[in-house]
Backbone as a chain_set.jsonl record, in Angstrom:
{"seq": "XXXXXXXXXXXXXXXXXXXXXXXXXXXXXXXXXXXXXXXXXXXXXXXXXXXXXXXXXXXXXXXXXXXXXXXXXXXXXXXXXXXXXXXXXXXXXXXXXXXXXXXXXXXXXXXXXXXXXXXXXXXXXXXXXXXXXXXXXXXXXXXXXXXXXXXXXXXXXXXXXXXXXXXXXXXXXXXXXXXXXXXXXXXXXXXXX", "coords": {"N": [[50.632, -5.07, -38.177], [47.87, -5.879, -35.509], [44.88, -5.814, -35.125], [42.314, -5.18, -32.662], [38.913, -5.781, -31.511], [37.09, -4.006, -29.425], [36.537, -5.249, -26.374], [36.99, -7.955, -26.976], [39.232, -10.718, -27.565], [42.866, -11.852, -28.625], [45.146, -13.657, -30.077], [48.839, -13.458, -30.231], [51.53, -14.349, -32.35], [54.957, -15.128, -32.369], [58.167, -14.797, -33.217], [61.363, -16.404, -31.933], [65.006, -16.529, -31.942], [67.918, -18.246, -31.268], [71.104, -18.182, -31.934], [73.924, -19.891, -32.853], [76.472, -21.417, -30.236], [75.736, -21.581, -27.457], [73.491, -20.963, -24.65], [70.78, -18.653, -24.756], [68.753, -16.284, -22.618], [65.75, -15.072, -22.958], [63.32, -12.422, -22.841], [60.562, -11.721, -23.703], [59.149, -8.851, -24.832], [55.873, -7.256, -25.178], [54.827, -4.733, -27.748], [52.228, -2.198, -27.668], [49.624, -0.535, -29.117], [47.004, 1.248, -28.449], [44.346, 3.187, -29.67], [41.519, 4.797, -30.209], [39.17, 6.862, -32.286], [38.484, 9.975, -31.884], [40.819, 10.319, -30.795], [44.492, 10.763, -29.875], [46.707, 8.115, -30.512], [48.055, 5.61, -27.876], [50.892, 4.106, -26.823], [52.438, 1.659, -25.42], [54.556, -1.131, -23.364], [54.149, -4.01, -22.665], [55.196, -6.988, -20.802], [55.262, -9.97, -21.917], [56.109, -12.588, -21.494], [57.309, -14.612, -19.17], [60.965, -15.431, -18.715], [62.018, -16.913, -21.621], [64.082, -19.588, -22.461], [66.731, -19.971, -24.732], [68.152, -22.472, -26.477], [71.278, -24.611, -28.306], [72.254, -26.771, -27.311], [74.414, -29.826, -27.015], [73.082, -31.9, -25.497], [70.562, -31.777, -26.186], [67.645, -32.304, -28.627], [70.147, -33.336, -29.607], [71.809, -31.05, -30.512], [70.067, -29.446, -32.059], [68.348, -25.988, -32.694], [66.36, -24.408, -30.07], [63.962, -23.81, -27.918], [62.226, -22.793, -24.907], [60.105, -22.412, -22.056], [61.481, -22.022, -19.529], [60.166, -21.678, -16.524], [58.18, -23.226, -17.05], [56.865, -26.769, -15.527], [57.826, -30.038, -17.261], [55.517, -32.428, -17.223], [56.777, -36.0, -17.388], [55.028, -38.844, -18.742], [54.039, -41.451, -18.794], [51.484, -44.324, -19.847], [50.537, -46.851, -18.092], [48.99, -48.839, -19.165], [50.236, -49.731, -21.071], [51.698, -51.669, -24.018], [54.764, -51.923, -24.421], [55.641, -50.429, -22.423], [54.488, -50.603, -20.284], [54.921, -52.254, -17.534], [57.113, -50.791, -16.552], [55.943, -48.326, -16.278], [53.969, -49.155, -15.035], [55.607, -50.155, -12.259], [57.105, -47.862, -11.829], [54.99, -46.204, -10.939], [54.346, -48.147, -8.509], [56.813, -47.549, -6.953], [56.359, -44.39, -6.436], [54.416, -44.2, -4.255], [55.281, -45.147, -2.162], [58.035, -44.376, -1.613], [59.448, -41.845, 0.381], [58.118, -38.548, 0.057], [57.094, -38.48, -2.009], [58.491, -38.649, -4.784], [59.051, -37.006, -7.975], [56.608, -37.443, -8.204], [54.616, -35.815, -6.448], [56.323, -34.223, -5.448], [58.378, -32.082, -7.524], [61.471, -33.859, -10.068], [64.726, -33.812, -10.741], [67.261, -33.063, -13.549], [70.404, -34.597, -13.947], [73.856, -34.386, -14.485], [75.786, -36.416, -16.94], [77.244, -37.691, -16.197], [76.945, -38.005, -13.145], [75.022, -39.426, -13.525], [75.886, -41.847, -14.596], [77.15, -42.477, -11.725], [75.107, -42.451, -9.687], [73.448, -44.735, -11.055], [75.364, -46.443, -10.537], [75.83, -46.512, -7.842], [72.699, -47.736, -6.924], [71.851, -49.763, -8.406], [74.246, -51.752, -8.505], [77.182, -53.319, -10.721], [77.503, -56.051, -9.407], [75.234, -56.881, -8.152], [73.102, -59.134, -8.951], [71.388, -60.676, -11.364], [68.231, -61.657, -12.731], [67.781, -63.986, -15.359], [66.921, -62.147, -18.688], [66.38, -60.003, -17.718], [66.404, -56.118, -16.001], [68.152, -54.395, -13.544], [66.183, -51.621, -12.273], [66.291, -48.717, -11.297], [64.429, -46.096, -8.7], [64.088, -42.85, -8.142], [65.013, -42.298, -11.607], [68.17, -42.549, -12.378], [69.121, -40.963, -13.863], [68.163, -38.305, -12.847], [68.619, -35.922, -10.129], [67.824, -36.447, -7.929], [68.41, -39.446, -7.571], [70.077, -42.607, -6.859], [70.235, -42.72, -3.832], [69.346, -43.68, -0.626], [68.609, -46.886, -0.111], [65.087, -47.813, 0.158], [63.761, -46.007, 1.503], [64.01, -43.109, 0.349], [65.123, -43.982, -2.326], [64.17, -46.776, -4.484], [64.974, -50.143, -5.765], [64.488, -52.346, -8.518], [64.011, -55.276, -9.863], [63.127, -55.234, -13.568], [61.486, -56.798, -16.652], [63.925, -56.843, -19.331], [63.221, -55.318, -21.78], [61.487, -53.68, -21.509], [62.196, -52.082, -19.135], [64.276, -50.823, -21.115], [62.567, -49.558, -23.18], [61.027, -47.4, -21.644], [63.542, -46.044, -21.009], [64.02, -45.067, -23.863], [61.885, -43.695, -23.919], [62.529, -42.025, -21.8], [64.382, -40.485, -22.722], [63.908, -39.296, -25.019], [61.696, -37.633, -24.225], [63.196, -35.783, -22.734], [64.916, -34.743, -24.757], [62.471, -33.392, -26.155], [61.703, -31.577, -24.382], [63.398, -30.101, -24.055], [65.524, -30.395, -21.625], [67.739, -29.599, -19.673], [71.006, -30.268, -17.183], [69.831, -29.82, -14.087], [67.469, -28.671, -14.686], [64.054, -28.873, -13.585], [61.463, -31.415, -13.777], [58.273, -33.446, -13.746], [57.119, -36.839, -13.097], [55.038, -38.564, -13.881], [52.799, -41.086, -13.861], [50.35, -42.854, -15.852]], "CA": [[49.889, -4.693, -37.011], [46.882, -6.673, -35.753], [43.479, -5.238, -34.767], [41.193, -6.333, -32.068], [38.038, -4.929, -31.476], [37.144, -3.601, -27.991], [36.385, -6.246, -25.612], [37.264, -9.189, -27.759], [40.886, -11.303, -26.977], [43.709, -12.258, -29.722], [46.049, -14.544, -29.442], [49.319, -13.437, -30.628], [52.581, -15.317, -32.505], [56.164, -14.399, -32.304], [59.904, -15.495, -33.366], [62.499, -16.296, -31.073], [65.819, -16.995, -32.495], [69.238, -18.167, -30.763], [72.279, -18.37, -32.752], [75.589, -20.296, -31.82], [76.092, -23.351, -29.075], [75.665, -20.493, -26.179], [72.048, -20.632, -23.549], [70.512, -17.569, -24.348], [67.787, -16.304, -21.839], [64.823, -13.689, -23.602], [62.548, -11.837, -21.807], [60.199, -11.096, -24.512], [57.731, -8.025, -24.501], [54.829, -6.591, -26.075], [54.295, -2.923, -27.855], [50.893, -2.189, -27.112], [49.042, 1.019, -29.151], [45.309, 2.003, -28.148], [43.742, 3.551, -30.838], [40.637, 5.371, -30.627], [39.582, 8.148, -32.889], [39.518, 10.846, -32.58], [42.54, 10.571, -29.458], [45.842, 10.029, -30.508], [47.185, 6.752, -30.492], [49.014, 5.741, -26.782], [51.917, 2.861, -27.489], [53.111, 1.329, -24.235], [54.826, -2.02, -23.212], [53.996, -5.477, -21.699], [55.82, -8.208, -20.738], [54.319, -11.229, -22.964], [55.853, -13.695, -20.447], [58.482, -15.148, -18.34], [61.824, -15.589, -19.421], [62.081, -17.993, -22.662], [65.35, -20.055, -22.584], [66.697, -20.486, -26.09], [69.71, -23.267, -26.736], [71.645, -25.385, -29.569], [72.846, -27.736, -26.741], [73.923, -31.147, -27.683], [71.819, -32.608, -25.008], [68.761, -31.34, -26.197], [67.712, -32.643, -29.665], [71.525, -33.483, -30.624], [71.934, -29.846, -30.626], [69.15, -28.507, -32.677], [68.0, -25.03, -31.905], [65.402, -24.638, -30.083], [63.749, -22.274, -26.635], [61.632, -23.392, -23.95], [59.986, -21.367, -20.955], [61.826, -22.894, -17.922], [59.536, -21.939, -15.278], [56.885, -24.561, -16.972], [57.945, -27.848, -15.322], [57.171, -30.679, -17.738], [55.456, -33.773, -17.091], [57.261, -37.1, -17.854], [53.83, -39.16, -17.979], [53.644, -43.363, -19.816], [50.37, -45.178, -19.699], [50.572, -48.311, -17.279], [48.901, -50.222, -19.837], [50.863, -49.715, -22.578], [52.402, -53.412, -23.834], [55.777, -51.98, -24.851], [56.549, -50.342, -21.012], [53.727, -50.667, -18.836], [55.227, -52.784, -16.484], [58.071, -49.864, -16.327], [55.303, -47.211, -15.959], [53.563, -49.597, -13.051], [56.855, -50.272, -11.128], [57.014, -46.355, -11.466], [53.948, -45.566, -9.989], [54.303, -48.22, -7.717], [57.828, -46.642, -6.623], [56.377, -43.144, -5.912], [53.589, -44.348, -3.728], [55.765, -45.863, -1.296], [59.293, -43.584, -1.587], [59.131, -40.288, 0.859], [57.556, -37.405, -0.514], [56.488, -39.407, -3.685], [59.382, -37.358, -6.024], [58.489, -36.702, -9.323], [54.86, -37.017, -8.558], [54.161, -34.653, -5.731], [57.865, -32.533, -6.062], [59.721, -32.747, -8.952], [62.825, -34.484, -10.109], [65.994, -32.538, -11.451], [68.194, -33.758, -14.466], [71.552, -34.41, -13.796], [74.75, -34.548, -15.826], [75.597, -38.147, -17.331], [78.218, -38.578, -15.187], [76.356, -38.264, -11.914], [73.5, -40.538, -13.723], [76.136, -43.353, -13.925], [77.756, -42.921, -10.254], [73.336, -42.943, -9.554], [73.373, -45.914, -11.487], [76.373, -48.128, -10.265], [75.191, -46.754, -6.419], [71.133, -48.097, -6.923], [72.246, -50.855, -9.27], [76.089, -51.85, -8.973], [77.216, -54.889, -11.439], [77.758, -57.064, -8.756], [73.983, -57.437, -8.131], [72.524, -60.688, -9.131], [69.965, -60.126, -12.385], [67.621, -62.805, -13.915], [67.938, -63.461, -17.124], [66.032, -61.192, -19.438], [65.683, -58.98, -16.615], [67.415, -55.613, -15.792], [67.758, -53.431, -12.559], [65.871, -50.431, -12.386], [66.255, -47.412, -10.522], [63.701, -44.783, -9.234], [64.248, -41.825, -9.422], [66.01, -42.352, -12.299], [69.842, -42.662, -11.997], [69.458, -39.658, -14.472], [67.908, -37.273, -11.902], [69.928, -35.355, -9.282], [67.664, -37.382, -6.828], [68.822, -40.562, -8.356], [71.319, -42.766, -6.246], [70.041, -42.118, -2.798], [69.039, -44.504, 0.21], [67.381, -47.391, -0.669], [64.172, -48.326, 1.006], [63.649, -44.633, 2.151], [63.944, -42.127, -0.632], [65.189, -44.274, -3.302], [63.605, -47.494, -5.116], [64.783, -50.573, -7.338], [63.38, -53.512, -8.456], [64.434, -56.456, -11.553], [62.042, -55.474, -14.489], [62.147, -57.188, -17.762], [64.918, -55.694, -19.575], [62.792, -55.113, -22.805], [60.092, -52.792, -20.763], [63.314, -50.863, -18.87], [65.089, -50.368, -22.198], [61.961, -48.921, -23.855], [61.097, -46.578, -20.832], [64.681, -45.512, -20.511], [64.201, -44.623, -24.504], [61.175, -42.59, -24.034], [62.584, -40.966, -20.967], [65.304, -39.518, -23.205], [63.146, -38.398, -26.139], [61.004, -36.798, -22.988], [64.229, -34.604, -22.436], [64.925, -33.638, -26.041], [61.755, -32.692, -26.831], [61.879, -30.603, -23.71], [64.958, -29.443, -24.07], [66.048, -30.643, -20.38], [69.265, -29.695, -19.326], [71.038, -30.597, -15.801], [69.309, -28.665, -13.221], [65.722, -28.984, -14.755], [62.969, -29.49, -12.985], [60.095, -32.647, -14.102], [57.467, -34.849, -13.209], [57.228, -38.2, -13.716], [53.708, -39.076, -13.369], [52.392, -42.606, -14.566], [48.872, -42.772, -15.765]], "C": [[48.569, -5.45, -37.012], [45.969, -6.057, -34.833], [42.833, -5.881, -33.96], [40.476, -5.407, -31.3], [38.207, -4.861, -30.129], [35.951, -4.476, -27.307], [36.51, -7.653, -26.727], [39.037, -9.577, -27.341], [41.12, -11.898, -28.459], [44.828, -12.77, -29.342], [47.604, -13.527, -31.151], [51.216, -14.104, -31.444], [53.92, -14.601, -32.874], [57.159, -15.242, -32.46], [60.31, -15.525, -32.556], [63.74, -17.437, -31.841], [66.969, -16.965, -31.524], [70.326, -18.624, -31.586], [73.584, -19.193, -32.091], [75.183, -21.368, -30.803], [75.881, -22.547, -27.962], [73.843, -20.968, -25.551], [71.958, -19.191, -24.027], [68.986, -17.227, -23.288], [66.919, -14.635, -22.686], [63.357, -13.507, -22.94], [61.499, -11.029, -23.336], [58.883, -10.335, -24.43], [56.839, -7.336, -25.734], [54.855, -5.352, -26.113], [53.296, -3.357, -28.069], [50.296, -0.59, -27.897], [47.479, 0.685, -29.096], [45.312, 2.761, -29.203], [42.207, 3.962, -30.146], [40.147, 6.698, -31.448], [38.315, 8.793, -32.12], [40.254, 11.246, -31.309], [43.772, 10.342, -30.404], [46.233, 9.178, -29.74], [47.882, 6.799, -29.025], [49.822, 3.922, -26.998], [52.542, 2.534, -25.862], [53.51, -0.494, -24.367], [54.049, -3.195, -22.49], [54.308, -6.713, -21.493], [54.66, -9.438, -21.236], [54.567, -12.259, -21.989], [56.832, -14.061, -19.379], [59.683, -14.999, -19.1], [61.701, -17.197, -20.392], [63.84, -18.49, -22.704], [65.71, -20.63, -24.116], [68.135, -21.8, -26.088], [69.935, -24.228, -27.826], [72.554, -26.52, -28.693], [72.945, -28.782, -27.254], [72.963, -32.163, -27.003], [70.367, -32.665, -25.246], [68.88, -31.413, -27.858], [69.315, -32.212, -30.162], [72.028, -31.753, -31.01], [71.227, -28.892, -31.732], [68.857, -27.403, -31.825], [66.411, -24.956, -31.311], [65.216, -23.958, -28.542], [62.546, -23.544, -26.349], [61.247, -22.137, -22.655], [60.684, -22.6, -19.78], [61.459, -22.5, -17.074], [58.125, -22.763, -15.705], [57.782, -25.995, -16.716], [56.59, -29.252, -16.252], [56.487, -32.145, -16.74], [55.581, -35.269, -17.551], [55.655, -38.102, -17.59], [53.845, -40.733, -19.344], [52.092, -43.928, -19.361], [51.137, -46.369, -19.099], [49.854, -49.631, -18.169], [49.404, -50.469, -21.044], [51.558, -51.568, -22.944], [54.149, -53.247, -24.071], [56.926, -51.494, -23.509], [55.65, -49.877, -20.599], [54.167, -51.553, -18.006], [56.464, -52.021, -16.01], [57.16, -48.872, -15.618], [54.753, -47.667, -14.495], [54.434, -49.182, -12.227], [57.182, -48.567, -10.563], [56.347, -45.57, -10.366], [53.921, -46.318, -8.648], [55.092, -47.213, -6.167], [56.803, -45.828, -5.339], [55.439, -43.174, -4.661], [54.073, -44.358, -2.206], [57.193, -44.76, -0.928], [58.452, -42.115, -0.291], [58.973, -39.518, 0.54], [57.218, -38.028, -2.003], [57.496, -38.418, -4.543], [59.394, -38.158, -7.016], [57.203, -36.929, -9.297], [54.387, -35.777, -7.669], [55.09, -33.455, -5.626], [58.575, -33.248, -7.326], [60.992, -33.197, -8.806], [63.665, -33.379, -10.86], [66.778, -33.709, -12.193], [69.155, -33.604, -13.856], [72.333, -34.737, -14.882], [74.719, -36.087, -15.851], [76.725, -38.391, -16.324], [77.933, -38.859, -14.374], [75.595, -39.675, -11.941], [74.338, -41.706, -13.255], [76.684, -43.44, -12.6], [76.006, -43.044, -9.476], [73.951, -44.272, -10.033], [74.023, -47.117, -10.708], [76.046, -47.987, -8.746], [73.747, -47.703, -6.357], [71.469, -49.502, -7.904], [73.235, -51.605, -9.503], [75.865, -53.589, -9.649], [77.234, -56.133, -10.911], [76.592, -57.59, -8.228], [73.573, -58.309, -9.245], [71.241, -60.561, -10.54], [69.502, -61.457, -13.297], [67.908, -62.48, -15.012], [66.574, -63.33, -17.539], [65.686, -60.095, -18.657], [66.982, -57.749, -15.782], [67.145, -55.129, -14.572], [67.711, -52.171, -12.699], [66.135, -49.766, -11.501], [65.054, -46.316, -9.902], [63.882, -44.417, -7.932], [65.069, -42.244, -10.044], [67.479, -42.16, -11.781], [70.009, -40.963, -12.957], [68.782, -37.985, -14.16], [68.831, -37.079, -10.282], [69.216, -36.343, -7.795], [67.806, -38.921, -6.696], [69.723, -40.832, -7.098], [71.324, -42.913, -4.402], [70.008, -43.389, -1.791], [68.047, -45.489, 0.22], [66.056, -47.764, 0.804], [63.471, -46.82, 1.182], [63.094, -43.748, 0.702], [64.45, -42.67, -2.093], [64.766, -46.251, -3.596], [64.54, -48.379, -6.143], [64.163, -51.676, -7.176], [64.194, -54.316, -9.841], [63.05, -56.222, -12.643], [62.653, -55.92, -15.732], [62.599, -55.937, -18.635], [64.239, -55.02, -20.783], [61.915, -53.601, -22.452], [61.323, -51.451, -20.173], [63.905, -49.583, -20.099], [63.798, -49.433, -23.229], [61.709, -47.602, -23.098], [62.374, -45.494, -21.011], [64.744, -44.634, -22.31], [63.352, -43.179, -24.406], [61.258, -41.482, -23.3], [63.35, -39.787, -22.308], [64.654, -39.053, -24.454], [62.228, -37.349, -25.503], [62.021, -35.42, -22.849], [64.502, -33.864, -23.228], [63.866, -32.764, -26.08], [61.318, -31.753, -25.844], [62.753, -29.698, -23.182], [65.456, -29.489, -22.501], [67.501, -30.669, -20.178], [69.442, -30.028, -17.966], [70.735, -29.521, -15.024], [67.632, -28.477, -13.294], [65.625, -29.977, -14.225], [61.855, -30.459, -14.381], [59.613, -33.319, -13.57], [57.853, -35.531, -13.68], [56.335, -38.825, -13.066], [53.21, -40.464, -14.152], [51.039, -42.388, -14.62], [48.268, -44.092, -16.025]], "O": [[48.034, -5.736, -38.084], [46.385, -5.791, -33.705], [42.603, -7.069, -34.187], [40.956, -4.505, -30.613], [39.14, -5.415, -29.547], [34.757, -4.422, -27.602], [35.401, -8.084, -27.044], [39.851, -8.762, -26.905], [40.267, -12.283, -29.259], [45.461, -12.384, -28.359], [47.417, -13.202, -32.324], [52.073, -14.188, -30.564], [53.941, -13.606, -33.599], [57.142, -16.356, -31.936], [59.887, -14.636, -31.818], [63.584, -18.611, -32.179], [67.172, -15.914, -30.916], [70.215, -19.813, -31.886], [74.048, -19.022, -30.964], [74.123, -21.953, -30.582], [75.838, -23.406, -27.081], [73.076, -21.311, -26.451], [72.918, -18.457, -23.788], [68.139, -18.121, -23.318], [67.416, -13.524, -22.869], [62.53, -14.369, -22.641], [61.797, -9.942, -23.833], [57.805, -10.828, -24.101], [57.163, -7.025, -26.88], [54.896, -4.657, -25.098], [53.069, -4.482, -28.515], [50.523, 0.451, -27.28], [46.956, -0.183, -29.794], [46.404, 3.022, -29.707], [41.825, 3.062, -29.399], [40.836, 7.691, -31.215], [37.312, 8.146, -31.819], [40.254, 12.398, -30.876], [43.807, 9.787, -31.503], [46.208, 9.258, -28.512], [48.347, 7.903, -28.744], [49.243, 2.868, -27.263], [53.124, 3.451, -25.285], [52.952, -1.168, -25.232], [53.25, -2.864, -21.614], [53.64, -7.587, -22.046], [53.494, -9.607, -20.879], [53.607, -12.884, -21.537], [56.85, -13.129, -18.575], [59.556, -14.437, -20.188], [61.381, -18.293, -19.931], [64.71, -17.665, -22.982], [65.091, -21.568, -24.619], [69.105, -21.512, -25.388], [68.937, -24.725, -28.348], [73.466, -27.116, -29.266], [72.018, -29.163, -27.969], [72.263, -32.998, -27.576], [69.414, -33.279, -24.766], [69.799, -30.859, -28.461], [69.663, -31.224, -30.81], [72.708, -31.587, -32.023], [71.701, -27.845, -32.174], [68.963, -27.469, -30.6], [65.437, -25.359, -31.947], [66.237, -23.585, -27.964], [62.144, -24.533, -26.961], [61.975, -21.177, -22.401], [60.304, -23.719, -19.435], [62.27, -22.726, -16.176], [57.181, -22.929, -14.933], [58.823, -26.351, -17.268], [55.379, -29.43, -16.115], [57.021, -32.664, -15.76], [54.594, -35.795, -18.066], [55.152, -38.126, -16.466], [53.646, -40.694, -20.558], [51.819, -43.734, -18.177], [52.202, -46.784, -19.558], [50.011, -50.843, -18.024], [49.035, -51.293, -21.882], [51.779, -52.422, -22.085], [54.849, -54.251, -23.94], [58.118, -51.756, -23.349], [55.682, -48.66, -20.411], [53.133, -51.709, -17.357], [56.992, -52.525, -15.018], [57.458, -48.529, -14.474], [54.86, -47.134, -13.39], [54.328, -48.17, -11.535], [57.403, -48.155, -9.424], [56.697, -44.808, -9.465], [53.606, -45.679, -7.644], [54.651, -46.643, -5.169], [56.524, -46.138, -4.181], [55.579, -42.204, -3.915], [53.509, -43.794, -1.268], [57.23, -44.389, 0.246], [57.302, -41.679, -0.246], [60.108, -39.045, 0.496], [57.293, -37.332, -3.015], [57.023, -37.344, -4.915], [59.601, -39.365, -7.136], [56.546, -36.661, -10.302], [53.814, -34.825, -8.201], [54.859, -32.247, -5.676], [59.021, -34.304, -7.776], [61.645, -33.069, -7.771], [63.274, -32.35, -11.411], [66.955, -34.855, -11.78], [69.199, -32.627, -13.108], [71.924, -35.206, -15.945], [74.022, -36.843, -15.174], [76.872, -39.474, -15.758], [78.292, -40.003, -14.095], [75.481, -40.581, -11.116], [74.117, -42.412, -12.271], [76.738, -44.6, -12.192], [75.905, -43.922, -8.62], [74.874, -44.81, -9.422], [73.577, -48.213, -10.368], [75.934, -49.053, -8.141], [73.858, -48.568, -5.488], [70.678, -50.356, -7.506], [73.304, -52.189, -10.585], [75.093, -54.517, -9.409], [77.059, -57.163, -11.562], [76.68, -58.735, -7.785], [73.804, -58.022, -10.42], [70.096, -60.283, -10.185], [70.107, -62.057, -14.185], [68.179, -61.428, -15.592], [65.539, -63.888, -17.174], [64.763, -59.33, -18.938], [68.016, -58.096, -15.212], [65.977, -55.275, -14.213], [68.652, -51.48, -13.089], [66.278, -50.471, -10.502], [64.687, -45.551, -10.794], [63.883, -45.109, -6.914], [66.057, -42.678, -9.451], [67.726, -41.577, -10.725], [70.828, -40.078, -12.71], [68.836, -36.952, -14.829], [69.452, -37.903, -9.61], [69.896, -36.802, -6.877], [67.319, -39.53, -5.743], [70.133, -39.929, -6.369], [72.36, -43.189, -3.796], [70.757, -44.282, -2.187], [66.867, -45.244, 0.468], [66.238, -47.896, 2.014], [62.305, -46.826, 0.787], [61.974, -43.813, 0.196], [64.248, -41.923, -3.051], [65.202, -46.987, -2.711], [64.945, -47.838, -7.172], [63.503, -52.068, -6.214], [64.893, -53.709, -10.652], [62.062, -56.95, -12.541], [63.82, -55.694, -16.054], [62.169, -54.79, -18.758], [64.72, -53.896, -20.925], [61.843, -52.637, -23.215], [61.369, -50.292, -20.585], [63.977, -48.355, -20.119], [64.262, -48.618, -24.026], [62.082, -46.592, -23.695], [62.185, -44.283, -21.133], [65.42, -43.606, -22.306], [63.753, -42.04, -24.644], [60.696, -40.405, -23.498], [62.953, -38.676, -22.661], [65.263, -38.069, -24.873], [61.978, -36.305, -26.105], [61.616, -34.257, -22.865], [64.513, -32.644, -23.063], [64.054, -31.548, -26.055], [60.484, -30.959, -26.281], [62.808, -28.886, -22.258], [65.844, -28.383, -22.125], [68.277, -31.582, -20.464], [68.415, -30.155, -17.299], [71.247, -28.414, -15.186], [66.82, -28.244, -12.398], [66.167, -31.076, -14.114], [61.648, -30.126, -15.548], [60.234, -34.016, -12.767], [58.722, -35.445, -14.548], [56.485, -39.479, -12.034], [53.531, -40.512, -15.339], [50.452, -41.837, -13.689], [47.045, -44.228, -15.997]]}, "num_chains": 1, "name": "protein.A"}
């Protein structure tokens, strides 16, 4: 039990465990006792927060376990001057500037499954387009968001960036997803700074 004087704030820390390859969803709450003497003690509840999503998916760190609140929507966010994919993060930001409703900077993007990503992909990119060498075709929104795939000029974006800058981007997106445990259907930004 942990003590906290009257008017003072405490931050408190808690387990959450999910077992098995299953989604579980936990709604986790606080017991609460007041204490003053000489009253007797009053013990009541309080929801600590939203629902916490727990999962051992393989999409999400290779299927480590691991929980997440899914009503915080992350933000996918690269530096533009980075040297290893700032010219990914530019083309990004250029993108959103220009696309309708700027998605993933002003509304969010949604994961999709991998299969969708590549029918995204081969729509916004098909093999039969023409690609310098050293240089791949990008997508935005990603081919691996549900808004992926769409109408170009309008609501969807590509462009030839060197393939080195794509291929690093495209790594950090997906370490972006593990370490937010993003399954299809999550919401994210994808803000460029």
């Amino acid at each position: 039990m942990k003590m906290v004087a009257l008017n003072r704030t405490a931050n408190f820390d808690f387990t959450l465990t999910s077992y098995g390859s299953k989604i579980d969803n936990h709604k986790p709450v606080l017991l609460l006792t007041f204490a003053s003497a000489p009253a007797v003690p009053v013990t009541t509840s309080a929801p600590a927060m939203g629902t916490v999503r727990c999962d051992s998916e393989k999409a999400t760190n290779g299927g480590k376990r691991g929980c997440v609140h899914p009503a915080v929507v992350p933000d996918f966010s690269l530096s533009r001057s980075n040297p290893k994919w700032g010219a990914m993060a530019r083309r990004v930001y250029d993108a959103q500037r220009v696309l309708e409703g700027k998605p993933g900077y002003s509304k969010p993007l949604h994961c999709t499954t991998p299969a969708q990503a590549k029918k995204n992909r081969q729509k916004t990119c098909p093999s039969s387009l023409a690609r310098p060498r050293g240089m791949q075709c990008d997508e935005y929104p990603y081919a691996s968001a549900k808004e992926g795939g769409r109408v170009l000029g309008k609501t969807q974006s590509r462009k030839m960036i060197a393939a080195e800058h794509n291929r690093q981007c495209g790594n950090q997106l997906g370490q972006f997803y593990n370490s937010h445990r993003i399954l299809p259907g999550d919401a994210f930004y994808s803000r460029m700074n």
